[in-house]
FITOR-599388 format. One record per residue (C-alpha): residue number from 1; residue in three letters; x, y, z. Coordinates in nm, 3 decimals. Last residue first. Layout:
N
+-----+-----+---------+---------+---------+
:   i :  aa :      xx :      yy :      zz :
+-----+-----+---------+---------+---------+
: NUM : ALA :       X :       Y :       Z :
...
+-----+-----+---------+---------+---------+
end
This chain:
239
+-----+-----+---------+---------+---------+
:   i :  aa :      xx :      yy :      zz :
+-----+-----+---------+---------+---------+
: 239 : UNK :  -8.531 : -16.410 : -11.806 :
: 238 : UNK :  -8.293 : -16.108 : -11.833 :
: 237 : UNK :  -8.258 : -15.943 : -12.155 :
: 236 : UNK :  -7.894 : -15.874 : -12.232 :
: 235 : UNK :  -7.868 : -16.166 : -12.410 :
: 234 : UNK :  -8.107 : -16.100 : -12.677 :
: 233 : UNK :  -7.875 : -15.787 : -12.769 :
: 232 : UNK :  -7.649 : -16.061 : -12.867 :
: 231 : UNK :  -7.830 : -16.249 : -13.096 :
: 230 : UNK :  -8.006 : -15.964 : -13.261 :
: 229 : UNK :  -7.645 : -15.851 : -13.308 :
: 228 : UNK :  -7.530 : -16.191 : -13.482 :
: 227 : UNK :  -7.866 : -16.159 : -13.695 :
: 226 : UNK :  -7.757 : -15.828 : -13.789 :
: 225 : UNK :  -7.404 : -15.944 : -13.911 :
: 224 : UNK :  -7.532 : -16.209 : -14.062 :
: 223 : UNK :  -7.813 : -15.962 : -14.257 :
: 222 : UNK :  -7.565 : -15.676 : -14.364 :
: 221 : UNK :  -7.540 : -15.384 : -14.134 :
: 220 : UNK :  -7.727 : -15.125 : -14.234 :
: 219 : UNK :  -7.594 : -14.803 : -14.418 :
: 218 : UNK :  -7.630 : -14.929 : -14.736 :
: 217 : UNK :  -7.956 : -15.043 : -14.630 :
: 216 : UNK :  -8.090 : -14.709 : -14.476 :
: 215 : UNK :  -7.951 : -14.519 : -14.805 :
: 214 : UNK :  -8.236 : -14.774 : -15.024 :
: 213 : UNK :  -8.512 : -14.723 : -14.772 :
: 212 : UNK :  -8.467 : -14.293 : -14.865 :
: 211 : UNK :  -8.424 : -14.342 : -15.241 :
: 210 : UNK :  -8.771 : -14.584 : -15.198 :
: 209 : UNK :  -8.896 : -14.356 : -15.013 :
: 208 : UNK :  -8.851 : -14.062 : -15.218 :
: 207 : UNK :  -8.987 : -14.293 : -15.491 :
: 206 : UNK :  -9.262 : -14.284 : -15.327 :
: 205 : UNK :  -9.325 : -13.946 : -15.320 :
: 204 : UNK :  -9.245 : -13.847 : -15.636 :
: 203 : UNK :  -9.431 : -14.150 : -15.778 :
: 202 : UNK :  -9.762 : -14.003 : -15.610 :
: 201 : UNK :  -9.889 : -14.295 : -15.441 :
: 200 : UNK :  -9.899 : -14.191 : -15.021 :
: 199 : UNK : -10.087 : -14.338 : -14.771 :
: 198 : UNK : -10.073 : -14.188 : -14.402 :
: 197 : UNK : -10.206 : -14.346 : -14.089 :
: 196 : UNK : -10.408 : -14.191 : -13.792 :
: 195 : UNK : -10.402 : -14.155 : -13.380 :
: 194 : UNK : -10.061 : -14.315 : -13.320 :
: 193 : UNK :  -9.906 : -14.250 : -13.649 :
: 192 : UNK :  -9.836 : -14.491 : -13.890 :
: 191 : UNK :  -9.674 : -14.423 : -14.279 :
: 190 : UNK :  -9.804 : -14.666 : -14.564 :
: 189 : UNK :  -9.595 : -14.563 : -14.905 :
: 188 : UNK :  -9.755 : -14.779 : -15.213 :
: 187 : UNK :  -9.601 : -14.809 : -15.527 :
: 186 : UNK :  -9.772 : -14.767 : -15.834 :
: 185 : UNK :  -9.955 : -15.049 : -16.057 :
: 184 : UNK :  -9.866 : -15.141 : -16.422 :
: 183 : UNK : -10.114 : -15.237 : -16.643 :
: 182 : UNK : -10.015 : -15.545 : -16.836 :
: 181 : UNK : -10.323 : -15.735 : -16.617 :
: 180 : UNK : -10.134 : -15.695 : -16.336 :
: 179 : UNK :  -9.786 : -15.546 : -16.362 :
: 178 : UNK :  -9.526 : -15.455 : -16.014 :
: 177 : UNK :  -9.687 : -15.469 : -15.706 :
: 176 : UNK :  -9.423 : -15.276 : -15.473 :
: 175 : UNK :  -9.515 : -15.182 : -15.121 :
: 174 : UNK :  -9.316 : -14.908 : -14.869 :
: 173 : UNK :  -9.361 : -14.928 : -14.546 :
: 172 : UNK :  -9.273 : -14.672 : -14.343 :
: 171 : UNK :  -9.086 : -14.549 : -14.017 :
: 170 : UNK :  -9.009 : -14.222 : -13.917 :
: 169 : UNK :  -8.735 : -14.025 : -14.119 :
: 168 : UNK :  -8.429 : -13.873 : -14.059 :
: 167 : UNK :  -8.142 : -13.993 : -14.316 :
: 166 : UNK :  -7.788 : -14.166 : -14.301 :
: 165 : UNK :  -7.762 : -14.143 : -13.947 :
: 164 : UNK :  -7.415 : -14.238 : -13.862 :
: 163 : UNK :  -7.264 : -14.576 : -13.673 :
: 162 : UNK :  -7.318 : -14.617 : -13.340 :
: 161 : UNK :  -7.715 : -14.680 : -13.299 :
: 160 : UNK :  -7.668 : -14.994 : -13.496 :
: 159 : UNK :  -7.869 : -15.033 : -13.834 :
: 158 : UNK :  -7.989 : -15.386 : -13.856 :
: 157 : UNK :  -8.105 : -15.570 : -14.138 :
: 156 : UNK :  -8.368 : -15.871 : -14.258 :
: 155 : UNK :  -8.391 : -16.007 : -14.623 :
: 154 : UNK :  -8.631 : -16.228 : -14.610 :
: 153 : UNK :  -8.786 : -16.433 : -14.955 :
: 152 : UNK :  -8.515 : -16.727 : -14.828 :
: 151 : UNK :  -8.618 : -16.752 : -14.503 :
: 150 : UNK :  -8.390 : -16.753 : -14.217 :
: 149 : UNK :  -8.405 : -16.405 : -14.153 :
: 148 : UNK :  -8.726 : -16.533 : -14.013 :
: 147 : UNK :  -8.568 : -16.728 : -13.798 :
: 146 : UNK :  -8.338 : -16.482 : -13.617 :
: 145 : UNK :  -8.643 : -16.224 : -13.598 :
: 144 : UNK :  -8.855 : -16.472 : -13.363 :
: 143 : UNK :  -8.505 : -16.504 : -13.171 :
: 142 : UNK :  -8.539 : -16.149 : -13.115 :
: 141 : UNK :  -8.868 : -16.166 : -13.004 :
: 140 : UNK :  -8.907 : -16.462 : -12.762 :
: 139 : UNK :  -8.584 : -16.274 : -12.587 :
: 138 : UNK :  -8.841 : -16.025 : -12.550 :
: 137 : UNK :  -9.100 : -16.186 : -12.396 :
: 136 : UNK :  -8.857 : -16.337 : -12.143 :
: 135 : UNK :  -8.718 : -16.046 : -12.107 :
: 134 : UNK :  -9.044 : -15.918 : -11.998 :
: 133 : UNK :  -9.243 : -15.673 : -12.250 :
: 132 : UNK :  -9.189 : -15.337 : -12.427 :
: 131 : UNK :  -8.798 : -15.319 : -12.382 :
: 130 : UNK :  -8.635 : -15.091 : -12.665 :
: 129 : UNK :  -8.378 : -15.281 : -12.728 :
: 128 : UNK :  -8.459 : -15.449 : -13.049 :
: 127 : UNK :  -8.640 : -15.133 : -13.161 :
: 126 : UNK :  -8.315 : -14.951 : -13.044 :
: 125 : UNK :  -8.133 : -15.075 : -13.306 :
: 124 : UNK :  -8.344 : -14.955 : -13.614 :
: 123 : UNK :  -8.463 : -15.205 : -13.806 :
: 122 : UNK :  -8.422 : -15.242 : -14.224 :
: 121 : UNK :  -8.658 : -15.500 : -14.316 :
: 120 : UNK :  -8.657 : -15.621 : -14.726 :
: 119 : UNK :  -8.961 : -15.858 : -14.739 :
: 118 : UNK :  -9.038 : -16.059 : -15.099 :
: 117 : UNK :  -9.379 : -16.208 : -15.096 :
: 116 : UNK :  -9.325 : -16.513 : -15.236 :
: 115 : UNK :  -9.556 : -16.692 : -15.503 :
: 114 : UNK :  -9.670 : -16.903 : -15.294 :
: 113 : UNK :  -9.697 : -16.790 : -14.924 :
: 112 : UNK :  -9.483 : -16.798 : -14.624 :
: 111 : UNK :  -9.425 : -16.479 : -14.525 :
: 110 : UNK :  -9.769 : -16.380 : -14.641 :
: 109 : UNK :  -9.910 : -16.565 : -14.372 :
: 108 : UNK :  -9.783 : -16.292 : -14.135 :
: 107 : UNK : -10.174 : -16.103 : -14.138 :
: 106 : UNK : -10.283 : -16.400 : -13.954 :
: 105 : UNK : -10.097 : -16.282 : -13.635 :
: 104 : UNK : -10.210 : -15.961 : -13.687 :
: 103 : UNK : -10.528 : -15.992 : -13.717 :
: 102 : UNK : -10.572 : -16.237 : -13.403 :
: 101 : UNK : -10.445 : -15.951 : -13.262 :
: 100 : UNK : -10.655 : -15.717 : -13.367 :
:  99 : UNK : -10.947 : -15.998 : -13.244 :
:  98 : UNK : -10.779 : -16.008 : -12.943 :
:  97 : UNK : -10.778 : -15.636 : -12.848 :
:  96 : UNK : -11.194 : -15.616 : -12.962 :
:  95 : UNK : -11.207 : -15.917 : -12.666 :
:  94 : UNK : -11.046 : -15.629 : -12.432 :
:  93 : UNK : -11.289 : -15.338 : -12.524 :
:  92 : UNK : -11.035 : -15.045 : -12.683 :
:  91 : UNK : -10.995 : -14.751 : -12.432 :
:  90 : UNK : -10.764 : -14.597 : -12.682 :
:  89 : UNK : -10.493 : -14.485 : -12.444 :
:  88 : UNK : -10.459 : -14.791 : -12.229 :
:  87 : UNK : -10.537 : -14.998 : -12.521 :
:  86 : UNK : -10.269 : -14.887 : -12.767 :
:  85 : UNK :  -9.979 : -15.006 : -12.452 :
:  84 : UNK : -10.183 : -15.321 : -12.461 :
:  83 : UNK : -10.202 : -15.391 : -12.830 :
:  82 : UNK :  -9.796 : -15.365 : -12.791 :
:  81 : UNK :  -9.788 : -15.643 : -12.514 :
:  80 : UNK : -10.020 : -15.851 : -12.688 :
:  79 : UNK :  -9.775 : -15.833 : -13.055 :
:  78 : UNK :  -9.482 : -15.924 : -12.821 :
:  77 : UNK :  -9.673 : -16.225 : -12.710 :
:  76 : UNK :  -9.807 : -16.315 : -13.029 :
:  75 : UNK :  -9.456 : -16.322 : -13.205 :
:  74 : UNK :  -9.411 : -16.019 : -13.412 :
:  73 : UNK :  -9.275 : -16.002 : -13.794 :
:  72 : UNK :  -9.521 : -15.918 : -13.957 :
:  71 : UNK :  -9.653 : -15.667 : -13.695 :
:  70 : UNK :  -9.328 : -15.490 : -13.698 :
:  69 : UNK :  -9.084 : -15.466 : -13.410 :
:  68 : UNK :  -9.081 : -15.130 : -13.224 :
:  67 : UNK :  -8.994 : -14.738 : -13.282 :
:  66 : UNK :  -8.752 : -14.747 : -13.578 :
:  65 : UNK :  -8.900 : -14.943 : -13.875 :
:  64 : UNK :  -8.806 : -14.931 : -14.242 :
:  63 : UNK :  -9.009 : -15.199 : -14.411 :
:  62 : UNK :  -8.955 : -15.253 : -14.780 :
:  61 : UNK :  -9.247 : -15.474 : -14.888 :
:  60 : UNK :  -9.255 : -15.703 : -15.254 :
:  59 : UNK :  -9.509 : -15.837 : -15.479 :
:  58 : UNK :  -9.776 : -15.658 : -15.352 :
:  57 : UNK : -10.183 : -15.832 : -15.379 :
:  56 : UNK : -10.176 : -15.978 : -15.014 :
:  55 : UNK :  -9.982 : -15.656 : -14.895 :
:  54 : UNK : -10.274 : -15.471 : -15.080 :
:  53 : UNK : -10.536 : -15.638 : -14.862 :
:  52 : UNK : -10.339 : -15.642 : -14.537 :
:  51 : UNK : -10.264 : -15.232 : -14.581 :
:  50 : UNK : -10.644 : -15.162 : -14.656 :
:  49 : UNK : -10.762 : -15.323 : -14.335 :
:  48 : UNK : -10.475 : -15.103 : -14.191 :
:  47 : UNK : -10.625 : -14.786 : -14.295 :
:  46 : UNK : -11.009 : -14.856 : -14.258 :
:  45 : UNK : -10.924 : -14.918 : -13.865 :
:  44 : UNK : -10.945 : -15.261 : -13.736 :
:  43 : UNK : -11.235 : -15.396 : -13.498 :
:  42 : UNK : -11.549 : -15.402 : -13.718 :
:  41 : UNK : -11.329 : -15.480 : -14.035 :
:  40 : UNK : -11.214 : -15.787 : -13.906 :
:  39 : UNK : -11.400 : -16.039 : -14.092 :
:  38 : UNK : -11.279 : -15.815 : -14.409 :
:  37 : UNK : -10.912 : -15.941 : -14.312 :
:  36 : UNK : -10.986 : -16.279 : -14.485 :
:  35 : UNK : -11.046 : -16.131 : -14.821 :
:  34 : UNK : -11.323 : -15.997 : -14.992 :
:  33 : UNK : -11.299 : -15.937 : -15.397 :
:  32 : UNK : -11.393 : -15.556 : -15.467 :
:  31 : UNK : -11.030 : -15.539 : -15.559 :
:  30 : UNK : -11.016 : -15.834 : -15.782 :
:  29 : UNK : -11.327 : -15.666 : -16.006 :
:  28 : UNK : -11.150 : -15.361 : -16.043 :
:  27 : UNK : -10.847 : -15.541 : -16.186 :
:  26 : UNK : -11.058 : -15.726 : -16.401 :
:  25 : UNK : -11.255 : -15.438 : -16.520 :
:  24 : UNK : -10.939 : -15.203 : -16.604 :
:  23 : UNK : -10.808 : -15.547 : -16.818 :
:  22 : UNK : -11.159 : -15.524 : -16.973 :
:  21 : UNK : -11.091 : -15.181 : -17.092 :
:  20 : UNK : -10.820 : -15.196 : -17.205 :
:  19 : UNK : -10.899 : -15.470 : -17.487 :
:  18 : UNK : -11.235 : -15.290 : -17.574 :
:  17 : UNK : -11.070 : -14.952 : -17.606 :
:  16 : UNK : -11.161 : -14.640 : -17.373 :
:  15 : UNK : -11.424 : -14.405 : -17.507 :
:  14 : UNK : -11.446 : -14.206 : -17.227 :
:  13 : UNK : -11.815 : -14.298 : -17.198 :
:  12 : UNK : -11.752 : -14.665 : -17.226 :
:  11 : UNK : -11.515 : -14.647 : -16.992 :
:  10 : UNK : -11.721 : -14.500 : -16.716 :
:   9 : UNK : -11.989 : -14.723 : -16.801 :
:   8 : UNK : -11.796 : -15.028 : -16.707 :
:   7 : UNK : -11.627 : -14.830 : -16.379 :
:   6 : UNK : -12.023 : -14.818 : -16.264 :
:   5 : UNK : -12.083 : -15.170 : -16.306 :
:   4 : UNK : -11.748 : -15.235 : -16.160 :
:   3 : UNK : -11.879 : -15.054 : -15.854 :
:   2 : UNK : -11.610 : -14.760 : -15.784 :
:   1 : UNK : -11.371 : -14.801 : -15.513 :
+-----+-----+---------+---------+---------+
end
C-alpha cells in the first residue's frame, strides 16, 4: 500500500483531476487506518490479517465451505480444537494459539454490526459431520449455526452429501464492497490452504466464483430445511 504522500504525487504526475483525486486519497487514507486485528499481526499470517480488515470494509461475504465450520461462525471451543490440529503441524507456541484464537473470536463482531454485514454460507454436509472435537463440542457447534441462521443479515445453507455435485471446488470466500467514495471496488476471492492462502481480484476470476457460489445455492437446501438437518445431525453426536 503506497504512503498517501506518495499516492498524492502519483496523481499529480498522471495528471489525474482534483475531484478524483481526493476520493483516491480518502480511500488510501482508510486503508492505512489500523484496526483491531493489527494487535495481532505478530501471531497471524499477512493473509488473514488482510481478510479481517477487508471483511470489516465488505458489504457482503459468500462463504462456500467444505472441510470444517468457518471461523465466523465457530464457537470458541470448536475454534480451540481446530487451532490444535494447526499446532501439531506448525509447532505454534501455545499462548501464540490463544491469541489466534482470541482473533477469531473477535473477528465474528461483524455479525452483529451496524450497517450489516450481509453473510450468504453454503456448507458442505460433511463439515457438520466431520467430528473434530467431543460431541459435546460438537453439538455446541451445530446449535452455534442454528442461531446464527437466526439473524436477519444470515443466510445459512446446507448441501447434503445425497443429492448431486453441482461443481468441484474447495472452499472460498468470496467479498463484495460495492462503491466508496463513487469509486467502485472489486470483489475479493480468499482461498485457504494449509501452508498458504490465495487472493484473487481479476473480475474473471471472481466472478467465476461468484457463478460457481451461486450453482452451490441452488443446489443447497434452503435455510429451514438446513437448520432442521443441522438439528438432526446434532443428534448423532454423543455427549
Amino acid at each position: 500500500m503506497p504512503k498517501p504522500a506518495d499516492l498524492e504525487r502519483l496523481l499529480q504526475r498522471y495528471g489525474v483531476a482534483a475531484d478524483r483525486r481526493a476520493e483516491l486519497l480518502a480511500l488510501a487514507d482508510e486503508a492505512t487506518g489500523r484496526g483491531w486485528w493489527d494487535a495481532y499481526s505478530d501471531v497471524l499470517p499477512d493473509e488473514l490479517i488482510s481478510l479481517i480488515g477487508m471483511e470489516a470494509e465488505a458489504r457482503s461475504s459468500k462463504i462456500w465451505h467444505l472441510e470444517v465450520i468457518p471461523g465466523l461462525l465457530q464457537t470458541e471451543d470448536y475454534a480451540r480444537e481446530v487451532n490444535r490440529g494447526y499446532q501439531r503441524i506448525a509447532h505454534v507456541p501455545p499462548a501464540h494459539m490463544e491469541r489466534r484464537l482470541e482473533a477469531r473470536l473477535a473477528r465474528q463482531q461483524v455479525l452483529t454490526r451496524n450497517p450489516p454485514f450481509e453473510i450468504s454460507v453454503v456448507l458442505d454436509e460433511s463439515a457438520l459431520q466431520r467430528k473434530m472435537a467431543t460431541g459435546a463440542i460438537m453439538r455446541g457447534q451445530l446449535a452455534r449455526l442454528i442461531e446464527v441462521a437466526q439473524l436477519p443479515n444470515v443466510d445459512l445453507r446446507v448441501l447434503p452429501l445425497t443429492r448431486l455435485y453441482p461443481i468441484v471446488t474447495g472452499s472460498f470466500i468470496l467479498l463484495r464492497f460495492g462503491e466508496a467514495h463513487e469509486t467502485t471496488l472489486p470483489d475479493v476471492v480468499y482461498a485457504e490452504r494449509l501452508s498458504s492462502n490465495l487472493y484473487f481480484e481479476d473480475e474473471t476470476e471472481t466472478y467465476l466464483y461468484q457463478v460457481a457460489f451461486e450453482y452451490l445455492v441452488e443446489a443447497a437446501l434452503q435455510p429451514q430445511e438446513s437448520i432442521e438437518l443441522i438439528s438432526r445431525t446434532s443428534e448423532q453426536f454423543q455427549v
